[in-house]
GULUMKOL-329758 format. One record per residue (C-alpha): z, x, y; residue in one letter. Coordinates in steps of 0.1 Angstrom, whole numbers, plus 2048, in hexadecimal, padded with zeros to 3 digits. Layout:
! residues N
ZXYA
...
END
This chain:
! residues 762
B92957783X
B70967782X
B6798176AX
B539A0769X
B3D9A7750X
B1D9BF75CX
B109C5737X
B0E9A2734X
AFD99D752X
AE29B874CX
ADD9AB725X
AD898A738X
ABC997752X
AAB9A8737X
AA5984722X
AA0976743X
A8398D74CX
A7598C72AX
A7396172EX
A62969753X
A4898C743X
A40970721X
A3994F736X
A2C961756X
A49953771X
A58963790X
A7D96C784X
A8A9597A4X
A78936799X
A82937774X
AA693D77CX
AA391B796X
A91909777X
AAE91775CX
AC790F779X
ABB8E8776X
ABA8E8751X
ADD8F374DX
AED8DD76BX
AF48FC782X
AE991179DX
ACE92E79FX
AEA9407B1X
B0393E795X
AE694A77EX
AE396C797X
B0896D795X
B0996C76FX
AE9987770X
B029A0787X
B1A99F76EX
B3098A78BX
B3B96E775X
B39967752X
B2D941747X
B49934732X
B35913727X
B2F917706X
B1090170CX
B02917725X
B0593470FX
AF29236F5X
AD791970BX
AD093F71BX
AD594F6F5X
AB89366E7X
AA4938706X
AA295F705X
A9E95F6E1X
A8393F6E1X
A74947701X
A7A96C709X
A759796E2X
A9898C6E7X
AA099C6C5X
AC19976AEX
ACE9B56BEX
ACD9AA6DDX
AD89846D3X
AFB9966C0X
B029AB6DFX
AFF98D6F8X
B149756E4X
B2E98F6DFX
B30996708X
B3097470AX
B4D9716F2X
B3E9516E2X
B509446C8X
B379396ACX
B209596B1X
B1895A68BX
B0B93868AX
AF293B6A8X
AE695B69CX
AE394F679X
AD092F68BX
AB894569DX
AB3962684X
AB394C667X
AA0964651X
AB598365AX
AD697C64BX
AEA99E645X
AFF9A3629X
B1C9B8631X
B389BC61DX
B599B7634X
B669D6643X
B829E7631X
BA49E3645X
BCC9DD646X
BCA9CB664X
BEA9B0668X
BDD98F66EX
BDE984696X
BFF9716A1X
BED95C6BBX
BD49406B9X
BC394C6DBX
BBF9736E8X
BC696B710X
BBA98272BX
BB39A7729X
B8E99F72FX
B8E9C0743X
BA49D7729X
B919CD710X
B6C9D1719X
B799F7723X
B899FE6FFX
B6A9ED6F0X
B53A07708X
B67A266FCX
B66A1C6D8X
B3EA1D6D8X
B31A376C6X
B1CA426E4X
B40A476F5X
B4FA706F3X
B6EA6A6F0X
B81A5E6D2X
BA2A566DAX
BACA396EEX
BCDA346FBX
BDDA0F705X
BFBA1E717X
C17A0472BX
C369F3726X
C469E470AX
C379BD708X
C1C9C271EX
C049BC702X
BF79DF6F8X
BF99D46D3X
BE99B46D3X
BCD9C46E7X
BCA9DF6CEX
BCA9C36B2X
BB29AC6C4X
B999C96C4X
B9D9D26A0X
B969AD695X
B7A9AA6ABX
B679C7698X
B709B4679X
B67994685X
B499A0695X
B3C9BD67BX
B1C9AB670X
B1199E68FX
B119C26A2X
AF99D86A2X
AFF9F3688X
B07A1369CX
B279FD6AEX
B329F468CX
B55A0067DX
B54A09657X
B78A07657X
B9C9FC667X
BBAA0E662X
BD8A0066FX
BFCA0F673X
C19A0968AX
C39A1D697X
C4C9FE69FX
C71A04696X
C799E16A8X
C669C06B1X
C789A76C7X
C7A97E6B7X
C889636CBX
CA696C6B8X
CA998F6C5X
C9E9B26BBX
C989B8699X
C8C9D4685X
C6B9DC67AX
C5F9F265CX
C47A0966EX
C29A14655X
C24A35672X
C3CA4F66BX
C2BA7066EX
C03A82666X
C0CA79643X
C13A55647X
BF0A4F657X
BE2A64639X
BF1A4D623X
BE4A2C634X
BC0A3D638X
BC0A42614X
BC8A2060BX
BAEA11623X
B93A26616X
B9EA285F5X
B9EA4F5F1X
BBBA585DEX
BB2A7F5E1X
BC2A7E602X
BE6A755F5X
BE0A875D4X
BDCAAB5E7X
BFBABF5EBX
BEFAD6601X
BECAC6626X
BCBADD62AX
BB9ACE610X
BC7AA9620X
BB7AB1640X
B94AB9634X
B96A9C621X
B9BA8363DX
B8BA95655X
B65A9063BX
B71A6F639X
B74A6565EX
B53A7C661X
B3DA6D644X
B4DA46650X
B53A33672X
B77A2E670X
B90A1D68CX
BADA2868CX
BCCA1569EX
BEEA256A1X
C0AA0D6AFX
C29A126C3X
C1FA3C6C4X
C3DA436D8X
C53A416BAX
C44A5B6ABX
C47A846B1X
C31A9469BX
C1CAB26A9X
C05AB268DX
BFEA8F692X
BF3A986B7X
BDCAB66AAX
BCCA9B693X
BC9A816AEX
BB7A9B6C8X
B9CAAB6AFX
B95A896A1X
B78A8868EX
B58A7B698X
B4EA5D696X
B6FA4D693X
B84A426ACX
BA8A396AFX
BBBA206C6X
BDCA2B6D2X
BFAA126DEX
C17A276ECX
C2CA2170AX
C2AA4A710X
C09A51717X
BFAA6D705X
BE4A8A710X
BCAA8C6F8X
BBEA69700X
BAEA5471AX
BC4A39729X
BC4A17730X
BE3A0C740X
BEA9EB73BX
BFF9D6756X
C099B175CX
BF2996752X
BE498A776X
BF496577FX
BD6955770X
BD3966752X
BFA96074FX
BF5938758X
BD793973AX
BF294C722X
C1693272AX
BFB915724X
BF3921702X
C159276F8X
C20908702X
C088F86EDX
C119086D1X
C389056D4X
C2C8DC6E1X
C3D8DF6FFX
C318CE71EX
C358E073FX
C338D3762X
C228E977DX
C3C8F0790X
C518F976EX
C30912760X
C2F923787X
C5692C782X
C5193B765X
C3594D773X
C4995E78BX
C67965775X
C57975754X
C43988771X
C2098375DX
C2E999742X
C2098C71DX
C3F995707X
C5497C725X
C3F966726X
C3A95F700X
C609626F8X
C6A94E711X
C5592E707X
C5D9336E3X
C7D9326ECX
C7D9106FFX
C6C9046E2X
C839116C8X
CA49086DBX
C988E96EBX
CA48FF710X
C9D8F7731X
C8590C749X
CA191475EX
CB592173FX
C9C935736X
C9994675BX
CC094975FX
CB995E73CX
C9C97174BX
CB297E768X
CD1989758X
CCD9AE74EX
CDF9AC72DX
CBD995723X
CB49AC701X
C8E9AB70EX
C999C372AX
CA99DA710X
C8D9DD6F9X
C729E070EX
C869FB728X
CA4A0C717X
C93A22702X
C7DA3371DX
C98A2E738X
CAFA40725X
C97A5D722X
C9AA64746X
CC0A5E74FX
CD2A7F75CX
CAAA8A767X
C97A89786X
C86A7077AX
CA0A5477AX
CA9A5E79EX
C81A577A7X
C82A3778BX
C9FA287A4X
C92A2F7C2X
C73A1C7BAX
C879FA7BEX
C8D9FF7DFX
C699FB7E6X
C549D87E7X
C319E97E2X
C20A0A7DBX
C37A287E5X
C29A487F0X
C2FA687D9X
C43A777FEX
C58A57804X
C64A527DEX
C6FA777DFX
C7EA73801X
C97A567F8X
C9BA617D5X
CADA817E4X
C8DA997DEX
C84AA27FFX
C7EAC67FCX
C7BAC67D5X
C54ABA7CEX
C55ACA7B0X
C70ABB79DX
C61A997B2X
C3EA9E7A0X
C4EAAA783X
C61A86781X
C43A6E78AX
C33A80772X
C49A79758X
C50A54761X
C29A5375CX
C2AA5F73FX
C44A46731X
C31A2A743X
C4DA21757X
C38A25775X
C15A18783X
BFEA36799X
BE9A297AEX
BD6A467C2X
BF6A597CAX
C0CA3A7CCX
C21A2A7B2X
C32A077ADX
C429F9792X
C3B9D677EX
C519BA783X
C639BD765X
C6A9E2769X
C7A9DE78FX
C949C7780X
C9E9E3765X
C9A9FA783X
CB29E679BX
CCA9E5779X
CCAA0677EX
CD0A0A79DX
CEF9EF79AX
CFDA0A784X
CFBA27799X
D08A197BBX
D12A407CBX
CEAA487C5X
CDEA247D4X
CF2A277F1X
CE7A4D7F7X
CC3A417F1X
CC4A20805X
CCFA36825X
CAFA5081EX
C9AA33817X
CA5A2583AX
CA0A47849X
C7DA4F83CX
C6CA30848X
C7EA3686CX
C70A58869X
C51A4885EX
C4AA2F87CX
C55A44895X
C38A5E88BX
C22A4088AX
C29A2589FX
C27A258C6X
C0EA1F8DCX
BF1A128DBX
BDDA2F8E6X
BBBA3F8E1X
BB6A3E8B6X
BD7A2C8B4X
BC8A1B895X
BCAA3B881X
BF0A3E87FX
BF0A1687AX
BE0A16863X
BFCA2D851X
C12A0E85BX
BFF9F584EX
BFEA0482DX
C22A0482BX
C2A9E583BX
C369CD81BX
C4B9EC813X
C5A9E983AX
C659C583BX
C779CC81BX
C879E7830X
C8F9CF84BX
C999B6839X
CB39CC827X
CC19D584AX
CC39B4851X
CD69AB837X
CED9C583DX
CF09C485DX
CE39E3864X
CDA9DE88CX
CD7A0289BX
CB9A0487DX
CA89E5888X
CA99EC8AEX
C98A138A3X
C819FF892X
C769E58A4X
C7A9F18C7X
C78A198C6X
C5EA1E8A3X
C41A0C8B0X
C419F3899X
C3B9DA8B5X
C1C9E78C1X
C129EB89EX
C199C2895X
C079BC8B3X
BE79CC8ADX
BE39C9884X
BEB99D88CX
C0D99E874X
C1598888FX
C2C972877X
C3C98E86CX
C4399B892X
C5097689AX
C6C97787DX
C7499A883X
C7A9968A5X
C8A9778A5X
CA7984888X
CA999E8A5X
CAF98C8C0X
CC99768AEX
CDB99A8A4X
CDA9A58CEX
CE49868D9X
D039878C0X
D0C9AA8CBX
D049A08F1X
CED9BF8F5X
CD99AE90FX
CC09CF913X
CB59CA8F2X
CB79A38F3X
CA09A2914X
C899B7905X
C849A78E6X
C819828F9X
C6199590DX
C529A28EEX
C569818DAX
C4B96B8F6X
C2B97D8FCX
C269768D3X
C2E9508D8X
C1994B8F6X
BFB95B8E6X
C019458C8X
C019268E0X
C249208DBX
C2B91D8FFX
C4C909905X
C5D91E8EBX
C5093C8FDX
C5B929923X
C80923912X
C7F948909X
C7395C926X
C8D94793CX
CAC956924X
C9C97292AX
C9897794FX
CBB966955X
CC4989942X
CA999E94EX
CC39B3969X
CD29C0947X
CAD9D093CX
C9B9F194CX
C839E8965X
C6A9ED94AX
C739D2937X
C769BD952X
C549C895EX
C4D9B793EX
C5D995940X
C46995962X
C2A997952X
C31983935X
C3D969947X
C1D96795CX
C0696593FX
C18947931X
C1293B951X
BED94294EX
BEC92E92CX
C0290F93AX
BE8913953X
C02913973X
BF292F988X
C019329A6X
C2493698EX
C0E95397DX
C0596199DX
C279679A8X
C36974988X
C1898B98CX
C299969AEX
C4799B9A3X
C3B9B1987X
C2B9C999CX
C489C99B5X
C5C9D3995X
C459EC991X
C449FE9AFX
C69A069ACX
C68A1098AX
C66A35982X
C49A3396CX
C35A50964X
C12A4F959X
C03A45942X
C1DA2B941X
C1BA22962X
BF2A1D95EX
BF8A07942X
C0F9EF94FX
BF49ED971X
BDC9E8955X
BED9CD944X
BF49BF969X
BCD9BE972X
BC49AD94EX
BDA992955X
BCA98A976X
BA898E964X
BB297194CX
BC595C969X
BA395F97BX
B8E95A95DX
BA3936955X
B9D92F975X
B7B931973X
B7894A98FX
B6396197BX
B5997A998X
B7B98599EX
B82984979X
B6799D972X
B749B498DX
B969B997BX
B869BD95EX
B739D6969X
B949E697AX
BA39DF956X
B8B9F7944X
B88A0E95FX
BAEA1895BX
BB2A1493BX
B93A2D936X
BA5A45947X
BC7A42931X
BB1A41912X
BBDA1E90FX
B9FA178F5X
BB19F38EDX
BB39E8913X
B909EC914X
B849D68FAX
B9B9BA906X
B8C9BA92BX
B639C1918X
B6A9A2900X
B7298E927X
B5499F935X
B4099391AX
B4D97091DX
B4396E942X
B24979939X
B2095E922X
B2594193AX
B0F956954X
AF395593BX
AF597A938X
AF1974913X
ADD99D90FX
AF69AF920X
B1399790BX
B089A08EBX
B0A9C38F3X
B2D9C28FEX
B379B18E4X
B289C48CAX
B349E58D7X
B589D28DAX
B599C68B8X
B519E28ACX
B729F48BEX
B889D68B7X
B7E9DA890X
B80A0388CX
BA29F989CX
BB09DD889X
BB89C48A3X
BB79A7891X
BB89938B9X
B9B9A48C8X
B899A58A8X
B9197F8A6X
B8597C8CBX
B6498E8C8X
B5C9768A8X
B649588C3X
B4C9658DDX
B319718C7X
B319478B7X
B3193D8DBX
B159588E6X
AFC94C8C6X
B059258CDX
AF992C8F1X
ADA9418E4X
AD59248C6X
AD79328AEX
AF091A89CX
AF192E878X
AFE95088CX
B1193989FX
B23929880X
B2694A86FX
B3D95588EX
B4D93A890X
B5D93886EX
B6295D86FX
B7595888DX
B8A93D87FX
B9594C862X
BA496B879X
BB2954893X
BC593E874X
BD395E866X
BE0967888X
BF093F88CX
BDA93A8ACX
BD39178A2X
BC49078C2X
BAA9298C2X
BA492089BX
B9E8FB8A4X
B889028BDX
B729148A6X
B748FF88CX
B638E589FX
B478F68AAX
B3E8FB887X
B478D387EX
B2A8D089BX
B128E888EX
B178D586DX
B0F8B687EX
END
């Protein structure tokens, strides 16, 4: 996993450029000459200058701290602040070796801090490089909030930090420097491996952080005062006069108005550190989610050395998925294999069932907070939904269609209790928290079943007001699909499941979603969909929608190069095709003639093509319908003529192709029959007037999202510079044009581009 780290980087290029000012050397050659002193690249050098990556070889950190210390005469500000970015271990012992004459004595900084219960802090490089920012003194604000669920690590965070100033007080420079930690928690319970137990919390009001101040500073005139005046100007000179960190755990146990006065008009310089799962509003937040999966991977390999358990991969990737990358999971559950001797798929049959305690302490006590509000109604809904919901669809299925202020009124208080994660104006929920959510649901089956059905009906709603044709600026309403896509195959696939066939036919015939799969290249997606359909019409014997769906998945297959399967289908479906409107059969025509075009039997091709515009001419087709399917008609004949080799009649349907598709705004149309012009032009040795087709078409193709053309253009642009070549443009194109016909599963298009770069690398 890379890692970010810009102050690194720029405390990096300024010993760098001090070495290169000193010794008189372009920046560019001393990196190369560094790069082969240290066994790497100069590019990984730029990369660690940009902040890009951080080197995590020890050695190399070594090496760049002397050098700009030696070489560059960086001072032992500058050496403290690099080995602390770099997070190198032995930092007092290279500074000590390099500054040998300007050992500080400073006596160890006052604190209560508990002693850390890990042997290695995992991930969070992020989290905590932002905490550290907002508790420099150049930073305003003063309060810092670590808000998020119970177990996701807000506490250790917190802890991490404090010891690091401890750790770290006589290597940083002085103004960064905390004169002392106070430490006190809420925590009522903590959870073992045996279960919840309880906790005695040293945080119980304004009072109880007096007392704790006192102690750490050793000013007993703060709990000798009777009069809570003469307390407060007390500790407020003392957080004044010193540089104090303050650290309040587990805030959300505590209600105490005074202590929120305190906590906004804290004095400066001190700061405080806040761990709550309500956030707070006289903070600034970090919200802390799920480790990411390699974080996780780092953090079940360190517990399992310390329980001495040995994992296999497949065994550490389970757990992955089942503790959902959630700390608190993950560590419970590998102590408890190694306390109970349990299997892996004991431990996952525990993480699944609802009465596991971990779901009750790290959700009850906010969930029950909202039951019997709108926010529970909102909290439920959110199951339904495999991604980022949108503020209008959660109130829509959670019943609030009318009622956005008791909707806002409810996100905003599931924000508050961290039960929820905003993204723009979209909210999800973490793994962990959908399970408690689908409890929830399980336990209120007259609201799920009220919400499933305006779930249903908002996304029917939703595609038919964005899905259809494919007409001028179609991309801007898919593009609304596209962003809800993951949350419509869960859609689907509910109705699926359930049988729910009217639903599926609305949406996969009559709410545009076709066009839409077509276009955007889910063309996997559009395969199982319309195959799961196709079972479900065949099973009911409606043979209009079974037709129609053979046309629409054969035209997929054949495209895909999947040709017999596509041959097998389009002949169930014409032996039906008397069942269908003459549109649909217009359809079968013409998809039966362009598999015919790729099996490259021609005069088959050319009499399907009859037949479709037979079909056509007694149809009652109105424009623009009617010009499009002439359109599609004249397109095919383009490409028949175009395998063929025959590129002057090629090029005149093409031109008829954008010619009536210019005049029905048919903006997609057009770029199919310019990226053909531009390929005729190719093998003509037109090669000007190709590259301007093909850049005006790629340009259309990628303001549209049609992952095909765009593929297609990237194929004609690696053939245009190979011609012209120019064999780096030419390789560029090519591999660009690979990746997009592999994620469309065109694999003999992908292989053919894949060679031509195996030649160019020849």
């Amino acid at each position: 996993m890379a890692e970010v780290n810009r102050e690194l980087g720029d405390l990096l290029s300024k010993g760098l450029r001090s070495i290169a000012a000193r010794e008189d050397k372009a920046i560019g050659f001393l990196e190369d000459k560094l790069g082969y002193e240290l066994g790497t690249s100069r590019d990984s050098i730029e990369k660690w200058r940009r902040g890009q990556h951080i080197p995590r070889d020890l050695k190399k950190i070594t090496f760049l701290a002397k050098a700009c210390v030696r070489r560059g005469s960086m001072d032992r500000e500058w050496l403290t602040r690099f080995l602390n970015q770099a997070r190198f271990p032995e930092k007092e012992a290279l500074i000590q070796e390099l500054f040998p004459n300007e050992a500080q004595t400073i006596p160890p900084i006052p604190n209560n801090l508990p002693g850390r219960p890990w042997e290695q802090f995992v991930g969070r490089e992020k989290e905590l490089t932002g905490l550290q920012h907002f508790l420099s003194r150049n930073h305003r604000l003063g309060v810092i909030c670590l808000s998020g669920i119970a177990g996701i690590g807000k506490t250790a965070l917190a802890l991490e930090a404090a010891h690091h100033y401890c750790e770290s007080d006589t290597t940083l420079p002085s103004d960064e420097r905390f004169e002392a930690i106070v430490w006190v928690s809420a925590k009522q319970f903590g959870l073992l491996l045996a279960g919840q137990v309880p906790c005695h919390p040293t945080l119980t009001d304004l009072d109880s952080l007096y007392q704790a101040i006192a102690e750490v500073l050793d000013l007993p005139a703060i709990t000798r005062s009777a009069i809570d005046q003469d307390r407060h100007v007390i500790v407020a000179h003392a957080l004044t006069k010193r540089r104090v960190l303050l650290i309040l755990d587990n805030l959300e146990d505590i209600d105490d108005s005074t202590l929120m006065i305190f906590l906004r008009d804290l004095p400066h310089p001190s700061k405080a550190i806040i761990t709550t799962r309500h956030r707070i509003g006289v903070a600034v937040d970090i919200q802390l989610q799920a480790f990411n999966e390699n974080e996780a991977r780092e953090l079940i390999r360190f517990e399992c050395q310390r329980c001495n358990l040995s994992l296999t991969h497949e065994h550490s990737e389970k757990l992955l998925v089942h503790t959902h990358c959630v700390a608190l999971a993950i560590v419970r559950t590998v102590g408890r294999m190694g306390l109970r001797g349990s299997s892996v798929e004991t431990e996952i049959q525990q993480l699944a069932n609802p009465a596991n305690t971990i779901y009750d302490f790290c959700f009850e006590k906010s969930v029950a907070i909202i039951r019997s509000r709108v926010a529970h109604r909102l909290f439920m809904a959110l199951a339904f939904f495999s991604t980022k919901a949108t503020r209008e669809a959660l109130g829509y299925v959670a019943g609030f269609k009318e009622n956005i202020q008791d909707r806002d009124e409810g996100l905003s208080d599931l924000e508050v209790l961290s039960l929820v994660n905003k993204e723009r104006d979209r909210f999800s929920l973490e793994a962990l928290t959908k399970k408690k959510a689908q409890d929830e649901l399980v336990a209120h089956p007259r609201f799920e079943q009220e919400a499933r059905e305006q779930w249903i009906e908002w996304y029917l709603n939703f595609t038919n007001k964005y899905g259809g044709k494919d007409w001028k600026g179609w991309h801007t309403q898919y593009d609304q699909i596209e962003e809800e896509w993951k949350n419509l195959l869960a859609v689907f696939d509910w109705c699926a499941v359930h049988d729910r066939y009217n639903e599926m036919c609305n949406f996969w015939q009559r709410g545009g979603v076709l066009e839409f799969s077509d276009s955007y290249g889910y063309w996997r997606d559009r395969l199982t969909w319309l195959t799961r359909l196709l079972r479900m019409s065949n099973e009911r014997g409606d043979w209009p929608t079974a037709a129609e769906t053979i046309s629409n998945l054969a035209y997929t297959l054949t495209l895909m190069n999947q040709l017999e399967n596509a041959d097998e289908l389009l002949r169930q479906g014409w032996a039906i095709h008397e069942h269908a409107s003459l549109r649909v059969q217009i359809y079968l025509a013409q998809n039966t003639a362009l598999l015919r075009i790729y099996q490259k039997q021609y005069k088959g091709a050319s009499s399907w093509f009859h037949k479709a515009e037979e079909l056509l001419e007694k149809a009652s087709v109105n424009d623009p319908e009617y010009s499009r399917l002439r359109t599609i008609i004249q397109y095919n004949y383009g490409l028949m003529y175009y395998k063929q080799q025959n590129y002057t009649k090629a090029e005149r349907y093409f031109q008829k192709v954008i010619k009536s598709a210019q005049g029905i705004e048919w903006q997609r149309a057009t770029t199919y029959a310019q990226n053909f012009l531009a390929e005729i032009a190719i093998k003509q040795n037109r090669l000007d007037e190709a590259e301007n087709l093909l850049r005006t078409g790629l340009i259309m193709s990628e303001c549209h999202q049609d992952k095909l053309r765009m593929a297609s253009y990237k194929c004609s642009f690696a053939r245009l510079y190979k011609k012209q070549g120019n064999q780096l443009e030419a390789f560029h194109w090519a591999q660009e044009a690979q990746d997009g016909f592999d994620r469309l599963g065109m694999e003999s298009e992908a292989e053919e581009m894949k060679a031509i770069c195996e030649l160019i690398l020849k």
